[in-house]
DOZAKOL-979803 format. One record per residue: x, y, z of N, C-alpha, C, O, CB in turn; residue number from 1; residue in three letters. Coordinates in steps of 0.02 Angstrom, whole numbers, plus 50000, padded with zeros to 5 digits. Glycine has a CB too. Example, Ala and Ser with C-alpha at 12.3 -4.5 7.8 and 13.67 -1.06 7.14 Angstrom:
ATOM,50660,49716,50390,50615,49775,50390,50660,49835,50390,50712,49834,50423,50565,49776,50452,1,ALA .
ATOM,50642,49888,50354,50684,49947,50357,50645,50002,50394,50670,50057,50402,50704,49970,50286,2,SER .
END
This chain:
ATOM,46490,49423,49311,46556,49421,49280,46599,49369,49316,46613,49366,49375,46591,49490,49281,1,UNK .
ATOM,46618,49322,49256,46663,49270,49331,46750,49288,49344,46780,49257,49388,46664,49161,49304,2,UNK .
ATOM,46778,49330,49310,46866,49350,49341,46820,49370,49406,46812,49313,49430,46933,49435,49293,3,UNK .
ATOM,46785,49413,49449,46807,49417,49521,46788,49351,49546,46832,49334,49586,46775,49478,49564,4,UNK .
ATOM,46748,49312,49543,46756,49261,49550,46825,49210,49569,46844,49191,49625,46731,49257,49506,5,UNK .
ATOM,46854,49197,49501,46904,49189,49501,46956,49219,49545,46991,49191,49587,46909,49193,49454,6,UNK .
ATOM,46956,49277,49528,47014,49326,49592,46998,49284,49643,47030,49232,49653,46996,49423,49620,7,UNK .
ATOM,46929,49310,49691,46928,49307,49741,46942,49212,49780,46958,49211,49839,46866,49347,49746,8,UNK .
ATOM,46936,49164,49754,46939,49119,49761,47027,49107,49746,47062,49081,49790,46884,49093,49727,9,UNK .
ATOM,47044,49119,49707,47130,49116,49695,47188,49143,49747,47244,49122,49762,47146,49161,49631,10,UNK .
ATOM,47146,49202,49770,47161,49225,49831,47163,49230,49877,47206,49261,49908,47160,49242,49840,11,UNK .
ATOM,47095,49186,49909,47099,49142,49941,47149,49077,49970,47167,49061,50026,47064,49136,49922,12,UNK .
ATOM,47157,49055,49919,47206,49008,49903,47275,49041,49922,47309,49002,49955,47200,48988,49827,13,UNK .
ATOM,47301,49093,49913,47358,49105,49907,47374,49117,49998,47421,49102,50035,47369,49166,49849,14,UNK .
ATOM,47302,49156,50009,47332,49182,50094,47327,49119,50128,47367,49108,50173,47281,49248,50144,15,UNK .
ATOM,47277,49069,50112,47306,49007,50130,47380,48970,50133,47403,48936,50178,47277,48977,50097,16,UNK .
ATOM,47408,48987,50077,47460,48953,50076,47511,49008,50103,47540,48990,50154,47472,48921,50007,17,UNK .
ATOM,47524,49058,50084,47574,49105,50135,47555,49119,50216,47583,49165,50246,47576,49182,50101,18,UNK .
ATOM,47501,49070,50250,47520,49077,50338,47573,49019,50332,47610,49025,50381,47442,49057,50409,19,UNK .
ATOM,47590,48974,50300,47670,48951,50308,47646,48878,50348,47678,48851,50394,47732,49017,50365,20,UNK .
ATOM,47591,48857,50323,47574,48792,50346,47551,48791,50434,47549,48737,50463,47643,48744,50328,21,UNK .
ATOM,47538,48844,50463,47524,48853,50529,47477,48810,50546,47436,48789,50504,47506,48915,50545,22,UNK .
ATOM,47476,48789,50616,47428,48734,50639,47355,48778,50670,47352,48808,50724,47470,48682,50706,23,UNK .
ATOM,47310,48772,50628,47257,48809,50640,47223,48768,50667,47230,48708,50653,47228,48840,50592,24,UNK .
ATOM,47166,48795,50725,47115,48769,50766,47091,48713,50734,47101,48710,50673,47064,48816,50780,25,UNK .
ATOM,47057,48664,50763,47025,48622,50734,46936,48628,50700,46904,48599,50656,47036,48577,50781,26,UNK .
ATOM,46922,48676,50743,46847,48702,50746,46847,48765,50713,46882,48812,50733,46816,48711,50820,27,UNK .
ATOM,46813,48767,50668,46799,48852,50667,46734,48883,50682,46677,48864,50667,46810,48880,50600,28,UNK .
ATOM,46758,48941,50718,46712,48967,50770,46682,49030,50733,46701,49055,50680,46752,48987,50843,29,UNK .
ATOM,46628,49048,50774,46579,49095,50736,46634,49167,50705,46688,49178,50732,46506,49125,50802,30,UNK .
ATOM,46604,49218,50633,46648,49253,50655,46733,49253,50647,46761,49307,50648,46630,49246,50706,31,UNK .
ATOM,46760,49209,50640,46837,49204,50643,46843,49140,50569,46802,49102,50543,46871,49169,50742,32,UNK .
ATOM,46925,49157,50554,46947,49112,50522,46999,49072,50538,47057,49082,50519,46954,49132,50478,33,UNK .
ATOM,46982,49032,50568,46992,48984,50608,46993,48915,50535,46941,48883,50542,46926,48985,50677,34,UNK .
ATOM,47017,48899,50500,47014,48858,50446,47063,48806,50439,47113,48826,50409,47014,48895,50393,35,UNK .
ATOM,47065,48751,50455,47117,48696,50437,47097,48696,50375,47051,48730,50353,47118,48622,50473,36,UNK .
ATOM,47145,48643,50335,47166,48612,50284,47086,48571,50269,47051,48575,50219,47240,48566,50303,37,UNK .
ATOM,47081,48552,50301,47017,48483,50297,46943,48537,50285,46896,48515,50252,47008,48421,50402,38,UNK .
ATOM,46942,48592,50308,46892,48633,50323,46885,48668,50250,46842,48658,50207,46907,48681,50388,39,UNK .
ATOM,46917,48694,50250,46923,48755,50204,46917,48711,50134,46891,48744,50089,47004,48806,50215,40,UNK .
ATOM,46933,48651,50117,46948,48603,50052,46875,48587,50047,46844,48584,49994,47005,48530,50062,41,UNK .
ATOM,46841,48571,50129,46769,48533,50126,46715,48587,50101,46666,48564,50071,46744,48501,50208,42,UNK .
ATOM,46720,48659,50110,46676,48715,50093,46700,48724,50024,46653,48740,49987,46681,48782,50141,43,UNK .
ATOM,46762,48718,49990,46768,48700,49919,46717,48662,49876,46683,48682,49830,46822,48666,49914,44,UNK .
ATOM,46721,48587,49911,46702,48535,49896,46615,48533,49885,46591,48498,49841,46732,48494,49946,45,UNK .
ATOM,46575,48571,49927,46520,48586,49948,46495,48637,49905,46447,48627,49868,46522,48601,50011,46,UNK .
ATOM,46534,48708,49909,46529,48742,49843,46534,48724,49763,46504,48761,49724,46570,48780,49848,47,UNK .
ATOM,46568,48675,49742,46597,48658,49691,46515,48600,49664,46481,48605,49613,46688,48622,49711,48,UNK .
ATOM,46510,48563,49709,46459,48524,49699,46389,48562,49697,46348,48556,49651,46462,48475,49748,49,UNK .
ATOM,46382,48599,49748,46318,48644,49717,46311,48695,49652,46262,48730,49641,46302,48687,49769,50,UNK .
ATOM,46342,48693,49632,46376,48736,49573,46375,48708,49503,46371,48742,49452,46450,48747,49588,51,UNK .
ATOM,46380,48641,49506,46412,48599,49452,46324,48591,49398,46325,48575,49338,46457,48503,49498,52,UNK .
ATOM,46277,48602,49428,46208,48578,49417,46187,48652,49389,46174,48662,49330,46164,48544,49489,53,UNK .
ATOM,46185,48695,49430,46171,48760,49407,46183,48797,49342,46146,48800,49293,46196,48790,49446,54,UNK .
ATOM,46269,48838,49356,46286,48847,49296,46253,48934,49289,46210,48952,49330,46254,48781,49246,55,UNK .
ATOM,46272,48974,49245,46268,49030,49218,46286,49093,49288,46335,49093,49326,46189,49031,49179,56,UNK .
ATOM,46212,49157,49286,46230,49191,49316,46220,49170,49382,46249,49213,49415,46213,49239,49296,57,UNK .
ATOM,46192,49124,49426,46173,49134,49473,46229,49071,49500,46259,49072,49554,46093,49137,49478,58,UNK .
ATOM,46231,49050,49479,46289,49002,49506,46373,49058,49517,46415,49062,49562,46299,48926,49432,59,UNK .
ATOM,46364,49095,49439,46439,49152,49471,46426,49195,49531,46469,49213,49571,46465,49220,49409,60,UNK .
ATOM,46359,49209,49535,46346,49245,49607,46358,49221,49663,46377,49255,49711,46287,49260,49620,61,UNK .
ATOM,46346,49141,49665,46343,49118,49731,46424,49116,49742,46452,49128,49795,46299,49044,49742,62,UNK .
ATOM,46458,49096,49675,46529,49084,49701,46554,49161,49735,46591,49167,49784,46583,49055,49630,63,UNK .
ATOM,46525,49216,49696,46572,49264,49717,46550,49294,49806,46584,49333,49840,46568,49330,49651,64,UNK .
ATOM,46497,49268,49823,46455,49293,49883,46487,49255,49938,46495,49282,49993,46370,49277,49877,65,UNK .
ATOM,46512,49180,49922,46566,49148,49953,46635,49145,49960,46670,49126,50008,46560,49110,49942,66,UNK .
ATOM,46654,49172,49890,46709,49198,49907,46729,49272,49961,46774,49280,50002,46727,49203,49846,67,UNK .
ATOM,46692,49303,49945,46686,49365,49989,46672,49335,50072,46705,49351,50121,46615,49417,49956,68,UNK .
ATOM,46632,49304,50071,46624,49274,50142,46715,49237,50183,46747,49243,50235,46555,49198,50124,69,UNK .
ATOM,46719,49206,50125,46805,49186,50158,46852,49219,50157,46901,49200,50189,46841,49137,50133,70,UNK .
ATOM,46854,49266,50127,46889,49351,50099,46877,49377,50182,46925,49379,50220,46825,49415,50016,71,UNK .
ATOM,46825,49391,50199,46813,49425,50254,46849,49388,50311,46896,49415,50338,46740,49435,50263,72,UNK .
ATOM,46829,49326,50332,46847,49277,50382,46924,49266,50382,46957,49252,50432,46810,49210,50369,73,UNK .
ATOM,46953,49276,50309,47031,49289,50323,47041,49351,50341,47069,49366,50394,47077,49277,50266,74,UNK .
ATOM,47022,49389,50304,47058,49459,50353,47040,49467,50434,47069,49514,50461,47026,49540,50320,75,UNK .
ATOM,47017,49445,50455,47017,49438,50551,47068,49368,50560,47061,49337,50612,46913,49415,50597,76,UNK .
ATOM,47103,49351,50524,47118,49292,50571,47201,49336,50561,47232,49365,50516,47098,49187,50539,77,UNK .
ATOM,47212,49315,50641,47293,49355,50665,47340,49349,50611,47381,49396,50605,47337,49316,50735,78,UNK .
ATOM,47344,49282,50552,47411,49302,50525,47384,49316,50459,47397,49281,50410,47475,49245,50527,79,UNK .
ATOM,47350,49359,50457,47334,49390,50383,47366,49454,50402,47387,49483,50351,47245,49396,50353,80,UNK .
ATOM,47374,49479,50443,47395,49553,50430,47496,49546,50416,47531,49587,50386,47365,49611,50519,81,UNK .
ATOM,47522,49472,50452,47571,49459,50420,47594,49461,50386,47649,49489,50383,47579,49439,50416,82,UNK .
ATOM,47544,49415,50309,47556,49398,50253,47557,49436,50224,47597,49432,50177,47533,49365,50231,83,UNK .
ATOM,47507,49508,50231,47508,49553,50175,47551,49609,50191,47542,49659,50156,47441,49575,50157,84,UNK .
ATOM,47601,49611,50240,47651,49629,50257,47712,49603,50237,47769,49626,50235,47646,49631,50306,85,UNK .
ATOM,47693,49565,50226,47754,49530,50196,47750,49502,50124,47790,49462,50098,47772,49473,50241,86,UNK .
ATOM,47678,49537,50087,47679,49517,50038,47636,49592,49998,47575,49593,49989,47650,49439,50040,87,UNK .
ATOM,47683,49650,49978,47663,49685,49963,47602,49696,49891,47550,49729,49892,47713,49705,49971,88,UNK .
ATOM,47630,49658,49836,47581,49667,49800,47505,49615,49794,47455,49625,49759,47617,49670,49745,89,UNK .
ATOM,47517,49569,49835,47461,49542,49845,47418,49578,49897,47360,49561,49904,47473,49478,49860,90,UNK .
ATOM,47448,49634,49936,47411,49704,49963,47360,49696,49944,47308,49671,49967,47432,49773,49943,91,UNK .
ATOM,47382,49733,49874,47364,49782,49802,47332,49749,49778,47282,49777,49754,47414,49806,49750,92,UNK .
ATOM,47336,49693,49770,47262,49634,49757,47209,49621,49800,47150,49608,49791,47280,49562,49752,93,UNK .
ATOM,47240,49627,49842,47161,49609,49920,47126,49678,49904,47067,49671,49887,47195,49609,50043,94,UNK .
ATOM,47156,49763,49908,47128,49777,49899,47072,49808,49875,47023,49840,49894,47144,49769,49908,95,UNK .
ATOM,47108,49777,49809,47037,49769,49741,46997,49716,49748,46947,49718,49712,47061,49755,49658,96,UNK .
ATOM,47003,49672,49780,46976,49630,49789,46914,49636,49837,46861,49608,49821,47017,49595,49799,97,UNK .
ATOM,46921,49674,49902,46891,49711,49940,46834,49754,49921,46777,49745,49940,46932,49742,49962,98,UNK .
ATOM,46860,49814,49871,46811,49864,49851,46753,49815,49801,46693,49828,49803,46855,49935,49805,99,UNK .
ATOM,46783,49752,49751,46741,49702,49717,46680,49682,49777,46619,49690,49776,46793,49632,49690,100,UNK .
ATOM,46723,49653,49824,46634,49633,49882,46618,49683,49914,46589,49656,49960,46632,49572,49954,101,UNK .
ATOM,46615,49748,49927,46588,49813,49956,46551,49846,49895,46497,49874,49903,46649,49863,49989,102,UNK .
ATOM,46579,49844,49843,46540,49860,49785,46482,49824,49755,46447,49855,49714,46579,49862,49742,103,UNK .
ATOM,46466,49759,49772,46421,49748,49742,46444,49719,49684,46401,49694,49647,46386,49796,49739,104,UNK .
ATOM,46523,49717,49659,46553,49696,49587,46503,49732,49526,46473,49714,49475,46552,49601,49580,105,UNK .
ATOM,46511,49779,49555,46496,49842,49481,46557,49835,49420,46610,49807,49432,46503,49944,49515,106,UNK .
ATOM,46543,49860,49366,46594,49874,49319,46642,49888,49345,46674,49840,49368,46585,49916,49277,107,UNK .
ATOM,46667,49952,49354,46717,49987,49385,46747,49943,49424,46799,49926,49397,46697,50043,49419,108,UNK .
ATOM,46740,49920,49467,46781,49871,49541,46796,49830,49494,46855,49816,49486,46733,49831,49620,109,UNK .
ATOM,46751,49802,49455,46792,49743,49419,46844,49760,49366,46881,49713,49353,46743,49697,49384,110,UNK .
ATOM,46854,49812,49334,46886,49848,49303,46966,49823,49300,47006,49792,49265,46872,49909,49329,111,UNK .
ATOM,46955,49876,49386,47015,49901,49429,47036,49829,49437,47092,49815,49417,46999,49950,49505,112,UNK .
ATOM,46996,49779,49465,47025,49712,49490,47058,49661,49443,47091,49614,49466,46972,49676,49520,113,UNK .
ATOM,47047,49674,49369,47076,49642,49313,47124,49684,49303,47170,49668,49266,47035,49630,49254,114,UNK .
ATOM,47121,49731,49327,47200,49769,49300,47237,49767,49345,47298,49773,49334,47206,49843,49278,115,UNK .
ATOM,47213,49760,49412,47265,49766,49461,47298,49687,49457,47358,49679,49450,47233,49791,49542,116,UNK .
ATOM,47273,49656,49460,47285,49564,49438,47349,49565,49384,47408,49547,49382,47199,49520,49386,117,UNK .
ATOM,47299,49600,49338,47371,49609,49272,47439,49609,49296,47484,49567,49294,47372,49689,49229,118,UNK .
ATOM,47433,49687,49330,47509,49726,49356,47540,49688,49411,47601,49692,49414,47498,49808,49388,119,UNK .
ATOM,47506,49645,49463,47529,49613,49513,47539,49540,49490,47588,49516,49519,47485,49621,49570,120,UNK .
ATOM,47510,49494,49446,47509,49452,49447,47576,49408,49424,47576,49348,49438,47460,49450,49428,121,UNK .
ATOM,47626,49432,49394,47676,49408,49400,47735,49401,49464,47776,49355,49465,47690,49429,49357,122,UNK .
ATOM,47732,49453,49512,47754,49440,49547,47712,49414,49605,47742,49408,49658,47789,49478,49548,123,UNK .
ATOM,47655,49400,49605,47640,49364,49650,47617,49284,49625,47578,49242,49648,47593,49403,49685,124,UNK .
ATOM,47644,49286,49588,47675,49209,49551,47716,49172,49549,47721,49111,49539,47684,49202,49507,125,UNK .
ATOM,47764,49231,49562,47836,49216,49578,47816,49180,49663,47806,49122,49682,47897,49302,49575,126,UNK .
ATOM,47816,49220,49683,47807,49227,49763,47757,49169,49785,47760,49149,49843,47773,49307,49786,127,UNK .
ATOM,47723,49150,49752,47665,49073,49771,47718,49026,49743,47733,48985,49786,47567,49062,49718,128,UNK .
ATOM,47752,49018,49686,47788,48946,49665,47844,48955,49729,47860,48902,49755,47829,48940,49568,129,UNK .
ATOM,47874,49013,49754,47931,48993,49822,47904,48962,49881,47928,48919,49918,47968,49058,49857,130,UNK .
ATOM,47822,49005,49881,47783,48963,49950,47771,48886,49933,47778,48843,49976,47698,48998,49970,131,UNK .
ATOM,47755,48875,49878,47741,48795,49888,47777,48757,49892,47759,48703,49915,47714,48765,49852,132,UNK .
ATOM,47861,48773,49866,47929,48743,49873,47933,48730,49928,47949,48673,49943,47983,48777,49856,133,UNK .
ATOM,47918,48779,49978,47956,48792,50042,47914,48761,50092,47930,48760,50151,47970,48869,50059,134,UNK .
ATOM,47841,48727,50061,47803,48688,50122,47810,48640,50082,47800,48611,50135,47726,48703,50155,135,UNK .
ATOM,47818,48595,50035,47838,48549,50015,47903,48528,50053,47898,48487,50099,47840,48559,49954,136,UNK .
ATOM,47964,48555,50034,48027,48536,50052,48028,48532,50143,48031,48480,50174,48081,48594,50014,137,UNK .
ATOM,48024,48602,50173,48024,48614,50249,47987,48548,50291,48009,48508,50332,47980,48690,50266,138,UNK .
ATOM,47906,48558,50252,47863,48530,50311,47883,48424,50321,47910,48384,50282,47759,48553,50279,139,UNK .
ATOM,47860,48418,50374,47870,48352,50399,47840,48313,50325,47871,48276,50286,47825,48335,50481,140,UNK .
ATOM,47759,48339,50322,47703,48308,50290,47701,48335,50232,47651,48333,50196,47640,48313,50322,141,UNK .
ATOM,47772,48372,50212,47760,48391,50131,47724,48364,50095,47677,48398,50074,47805,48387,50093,142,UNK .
ATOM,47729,48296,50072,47678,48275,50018,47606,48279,50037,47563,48270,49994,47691,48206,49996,143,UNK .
ATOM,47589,48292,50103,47523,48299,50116,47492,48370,50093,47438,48380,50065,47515,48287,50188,144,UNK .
ATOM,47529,48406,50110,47527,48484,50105,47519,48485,50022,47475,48516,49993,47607,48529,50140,145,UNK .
ATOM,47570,48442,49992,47555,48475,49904,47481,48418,49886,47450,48435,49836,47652,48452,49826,146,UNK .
ATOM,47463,48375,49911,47396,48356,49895,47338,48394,49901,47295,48400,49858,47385,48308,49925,147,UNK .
ATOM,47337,48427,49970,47282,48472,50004,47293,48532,49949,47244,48559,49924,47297,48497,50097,148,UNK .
ATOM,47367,48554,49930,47354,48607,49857,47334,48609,49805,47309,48653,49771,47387,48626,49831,149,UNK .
ATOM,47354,48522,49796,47345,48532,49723,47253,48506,49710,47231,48497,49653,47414,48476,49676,150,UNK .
ATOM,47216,48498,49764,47155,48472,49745,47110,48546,49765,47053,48556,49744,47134,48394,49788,151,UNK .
ATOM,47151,48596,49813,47117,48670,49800,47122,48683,49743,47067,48685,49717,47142,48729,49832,152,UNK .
ATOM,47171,48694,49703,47186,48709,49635,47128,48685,49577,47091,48712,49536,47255,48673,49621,153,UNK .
ATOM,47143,48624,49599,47082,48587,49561,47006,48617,49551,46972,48641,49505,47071,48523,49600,154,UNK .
ATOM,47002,48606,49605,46936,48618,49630,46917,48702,49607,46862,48716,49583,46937,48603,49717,155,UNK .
ATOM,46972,48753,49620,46932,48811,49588,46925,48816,49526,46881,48855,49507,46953,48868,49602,156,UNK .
ATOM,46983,48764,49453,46964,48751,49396,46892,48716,49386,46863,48712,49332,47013,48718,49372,157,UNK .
ATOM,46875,48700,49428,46832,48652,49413,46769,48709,49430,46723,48698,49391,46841,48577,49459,158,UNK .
ATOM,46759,48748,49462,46706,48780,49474,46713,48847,49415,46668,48875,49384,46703,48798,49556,159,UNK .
ATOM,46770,48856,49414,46781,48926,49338,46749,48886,49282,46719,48921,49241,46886,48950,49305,160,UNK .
ATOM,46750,48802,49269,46707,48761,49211,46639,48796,49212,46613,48837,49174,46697,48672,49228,161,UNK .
ATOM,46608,48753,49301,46561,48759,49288,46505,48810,49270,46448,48795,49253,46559,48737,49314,162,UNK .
ATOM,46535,48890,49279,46505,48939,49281,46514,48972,49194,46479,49009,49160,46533,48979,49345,163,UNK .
ATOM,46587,48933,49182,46587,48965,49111,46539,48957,49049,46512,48902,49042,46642,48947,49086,164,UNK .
ATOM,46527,49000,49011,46491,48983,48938,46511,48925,48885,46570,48929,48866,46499,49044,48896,165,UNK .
ATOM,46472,48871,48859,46511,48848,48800,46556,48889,48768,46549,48944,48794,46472,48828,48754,166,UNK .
ATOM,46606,48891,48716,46629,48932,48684,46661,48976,48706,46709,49000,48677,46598,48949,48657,167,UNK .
ATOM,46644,48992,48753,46729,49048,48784,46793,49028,48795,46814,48979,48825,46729,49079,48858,168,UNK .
ATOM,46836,49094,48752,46901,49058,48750,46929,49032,48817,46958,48979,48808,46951,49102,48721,169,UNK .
ATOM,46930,49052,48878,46961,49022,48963,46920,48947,48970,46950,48897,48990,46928,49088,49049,170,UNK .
ATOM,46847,48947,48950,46843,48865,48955,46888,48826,48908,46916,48776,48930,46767,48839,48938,171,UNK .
ATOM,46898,48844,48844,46947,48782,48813,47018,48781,48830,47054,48732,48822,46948,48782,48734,172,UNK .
ATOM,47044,48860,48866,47087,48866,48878,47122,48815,48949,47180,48797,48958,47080,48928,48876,173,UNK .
ATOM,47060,48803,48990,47067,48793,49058,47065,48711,49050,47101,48668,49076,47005,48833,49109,174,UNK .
ATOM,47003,48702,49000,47018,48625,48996,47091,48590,48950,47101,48529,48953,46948,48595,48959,175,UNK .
ATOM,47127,48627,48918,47177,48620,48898,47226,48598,48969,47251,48544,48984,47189,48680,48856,176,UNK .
ATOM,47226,48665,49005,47279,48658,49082,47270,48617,49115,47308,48596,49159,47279,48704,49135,177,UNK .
ATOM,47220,48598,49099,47217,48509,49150,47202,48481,49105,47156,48446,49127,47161,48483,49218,178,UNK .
ATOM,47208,48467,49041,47221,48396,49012,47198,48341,49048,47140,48336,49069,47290,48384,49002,179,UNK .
ATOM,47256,48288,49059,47236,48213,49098,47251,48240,49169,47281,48196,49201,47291,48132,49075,180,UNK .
ATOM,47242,48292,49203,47275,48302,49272,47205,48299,49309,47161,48329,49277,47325,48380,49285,181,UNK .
ATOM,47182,48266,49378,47169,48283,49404,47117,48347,49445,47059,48366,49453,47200,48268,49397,182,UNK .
ATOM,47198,48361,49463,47218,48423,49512,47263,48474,49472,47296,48456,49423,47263,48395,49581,183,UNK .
ATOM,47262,48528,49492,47303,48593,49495,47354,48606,49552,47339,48595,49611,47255,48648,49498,184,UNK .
ATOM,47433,48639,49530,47428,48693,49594,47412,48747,49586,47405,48770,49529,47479,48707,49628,185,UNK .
ATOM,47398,48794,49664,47375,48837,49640,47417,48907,49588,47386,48951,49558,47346,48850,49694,186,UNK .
ATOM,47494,48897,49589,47513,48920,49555,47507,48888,49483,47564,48895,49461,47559,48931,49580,187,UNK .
ATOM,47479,48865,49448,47481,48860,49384,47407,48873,49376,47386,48850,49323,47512,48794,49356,188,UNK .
ATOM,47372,48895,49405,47288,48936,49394,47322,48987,49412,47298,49026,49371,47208,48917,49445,189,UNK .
ATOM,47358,49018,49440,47387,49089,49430,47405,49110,49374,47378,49154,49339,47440,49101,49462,190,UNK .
ATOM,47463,49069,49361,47503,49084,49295,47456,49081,49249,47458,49133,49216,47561,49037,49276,191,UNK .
ATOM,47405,49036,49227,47333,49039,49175,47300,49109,49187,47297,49148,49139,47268,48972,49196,192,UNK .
ATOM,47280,49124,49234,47245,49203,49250,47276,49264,49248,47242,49314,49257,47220,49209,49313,193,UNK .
ATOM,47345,49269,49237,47388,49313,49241,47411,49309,49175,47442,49357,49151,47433,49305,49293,194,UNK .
ATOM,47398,49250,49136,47420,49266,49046,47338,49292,49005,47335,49326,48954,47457,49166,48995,195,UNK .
ATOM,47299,49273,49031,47232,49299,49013,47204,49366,49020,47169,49398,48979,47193,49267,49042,196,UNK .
ATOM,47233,49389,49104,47214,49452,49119,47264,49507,49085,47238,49562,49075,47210,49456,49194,197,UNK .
ATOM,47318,49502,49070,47381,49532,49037,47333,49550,48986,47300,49601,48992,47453,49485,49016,198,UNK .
ATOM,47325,49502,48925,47306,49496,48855,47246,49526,48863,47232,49555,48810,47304,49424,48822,199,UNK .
ATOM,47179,49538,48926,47137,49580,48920,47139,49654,48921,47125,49699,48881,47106,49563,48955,200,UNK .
ATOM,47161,49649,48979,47216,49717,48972,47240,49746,48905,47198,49778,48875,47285,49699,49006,201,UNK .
ATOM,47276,49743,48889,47296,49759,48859,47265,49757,48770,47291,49781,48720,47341,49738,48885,202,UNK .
ATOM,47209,49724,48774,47163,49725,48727,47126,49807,48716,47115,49845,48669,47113,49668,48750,203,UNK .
ATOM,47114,49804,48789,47044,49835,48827,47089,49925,48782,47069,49966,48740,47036,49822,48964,204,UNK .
ATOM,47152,49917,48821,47199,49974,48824,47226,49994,48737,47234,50049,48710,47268,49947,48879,205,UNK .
ATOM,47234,49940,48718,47238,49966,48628,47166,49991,48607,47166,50043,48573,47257,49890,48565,206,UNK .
ATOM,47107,49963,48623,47053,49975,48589,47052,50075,48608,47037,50122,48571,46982,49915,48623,207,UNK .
ATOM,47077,50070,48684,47055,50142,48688,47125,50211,48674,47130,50270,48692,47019,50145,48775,208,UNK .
ATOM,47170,50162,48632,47228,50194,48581,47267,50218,48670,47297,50272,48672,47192,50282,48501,209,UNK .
ATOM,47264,50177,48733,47307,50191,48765,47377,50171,48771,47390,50112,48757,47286,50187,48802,210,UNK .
ATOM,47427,50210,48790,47509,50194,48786,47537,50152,48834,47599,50155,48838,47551,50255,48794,211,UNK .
ATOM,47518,50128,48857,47500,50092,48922,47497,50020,48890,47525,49975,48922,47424,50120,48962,212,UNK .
ATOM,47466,50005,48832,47455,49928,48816,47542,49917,48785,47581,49877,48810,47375,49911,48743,213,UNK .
ATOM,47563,49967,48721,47646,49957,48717,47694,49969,48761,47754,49960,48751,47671,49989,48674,214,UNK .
ATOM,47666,49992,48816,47736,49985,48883,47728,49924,48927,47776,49899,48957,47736,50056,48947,215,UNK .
ATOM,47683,49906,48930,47684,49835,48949,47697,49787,48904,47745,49750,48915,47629,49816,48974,216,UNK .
ATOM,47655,49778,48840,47730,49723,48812,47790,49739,48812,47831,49694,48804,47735,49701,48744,217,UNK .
ATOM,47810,49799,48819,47880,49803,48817,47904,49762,48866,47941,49716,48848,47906,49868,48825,218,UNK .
ATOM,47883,49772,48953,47894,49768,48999,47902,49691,48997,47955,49662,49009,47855,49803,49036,219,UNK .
ATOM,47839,49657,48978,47827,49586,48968,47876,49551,48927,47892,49495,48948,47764,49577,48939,220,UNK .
ATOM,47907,49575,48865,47953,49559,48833,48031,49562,48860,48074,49519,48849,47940,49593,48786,221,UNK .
ATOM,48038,49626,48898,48111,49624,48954,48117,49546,49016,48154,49499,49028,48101,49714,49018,222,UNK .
ATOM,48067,49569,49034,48037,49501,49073,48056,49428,49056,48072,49388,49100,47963,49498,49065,223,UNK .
ATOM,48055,49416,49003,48052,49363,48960,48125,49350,48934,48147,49293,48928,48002,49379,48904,224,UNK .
ATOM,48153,49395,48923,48265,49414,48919,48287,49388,48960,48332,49346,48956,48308,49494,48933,225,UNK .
ATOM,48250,49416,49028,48305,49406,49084,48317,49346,49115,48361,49343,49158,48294,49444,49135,226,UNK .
END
């Protein structure tokens, strides 16, 4: 299935960008996440290219077996317990995201992880477009900082291509979002995964005549007023 996929790589991305541009080791050491800018883009880069040839299920496996691998290596590194302190519902995403690589990404985990995405993903949308403002504008090397983003961004569209089916609606959808671009930030592969996962949701939730799919458009529609 490629949404944990997706999750887990997006999320990645994000605890990246909420340590607040910190100057991380140059080396990374066994064990730890220890990840510069240059590092973490080059295991993108490496993934993305082995990937591009493959294609179907075994290519979504490898992404999600790697994502879980950098999933893990962030949660030991000192300012992750920060971020998700200071970033409550992306919690609530790690940890669905969590039970997805302890599970094995059974049904169920993946379930929970498209719905929890649903319910969180607007405000932690909100909360990624203030982080990128704020290392853009703050940092010395702003424009360096939104390059190193916007070619993560990229780069995980580019691997959600390669794993996708002809004909599924998120591939025409995704090649639409980058048009003539490049690159991505990673908030606008949010905002794409968070209008997709909504609309599954809430598919999933009419089919099974739950009340739950009309209180969220409601919710989605107040949203949209204010």
């Amino acid at each position: 299935m490629l949404l944990p996929a997706v999750f887990l790589l997006a999320s990645t991305i994000f605890v990246f960008n909420c340590a607040n541009n910190a100057k991380w080791p140059d080396e990374i050491h066994p064990n730890s996440a220890d990840y510069n800018p240059n590092k973490l883009l080059a295991e993108f880069k490496k993934m993305t290219n082995s990937l591009l040839d493959a294609g179907g299920k075994a290519a979504e496996e490898n992404v999600l077996a790697k994502g879980c691998q950098i999933i893990q290596k962030l949660h030991n590194h000192p300012k992750y317990k920060t971020v998700i302190e200071e970033h409550s519902e992306f919690a609530q995403l790690q940890q669905s995201v969590a039970k997805v690589c302890n599970n094995k990404w059974d049904d169920n985990s993946n379930s929970q992880l498209i719905e929890t995405f649903a319910n969180t993903g607007t405000p932690i949308l909100a909360q990624l477009r203030l982080e990128e403002q704020q290392l853009f504008q703050n940092n010395a090397s702003g424009q360096n900082v939104k390059k190193e983003l916007l070619e993560l961004g990229g780069l995980v569209a580019k691997l959600c291509l390669s794993v996708l089916p002809e004909g599924h609606p998120w591939k025409s959808g995704l090649k639409e979002l980058l048009g003539d671009k490049v690159h991505l930030l990673p908030s606008e592969l949010v905002q794409f995964l968070t209008s997709k996962t909504n609309s599954m949701t809430e598919q999933q939730q009419q089919q099974l005549g739950s009340p739950k799919a009309y209180h969220r458009r409601m919710r989605r529609a107040d949203s949209g007023r204010t």
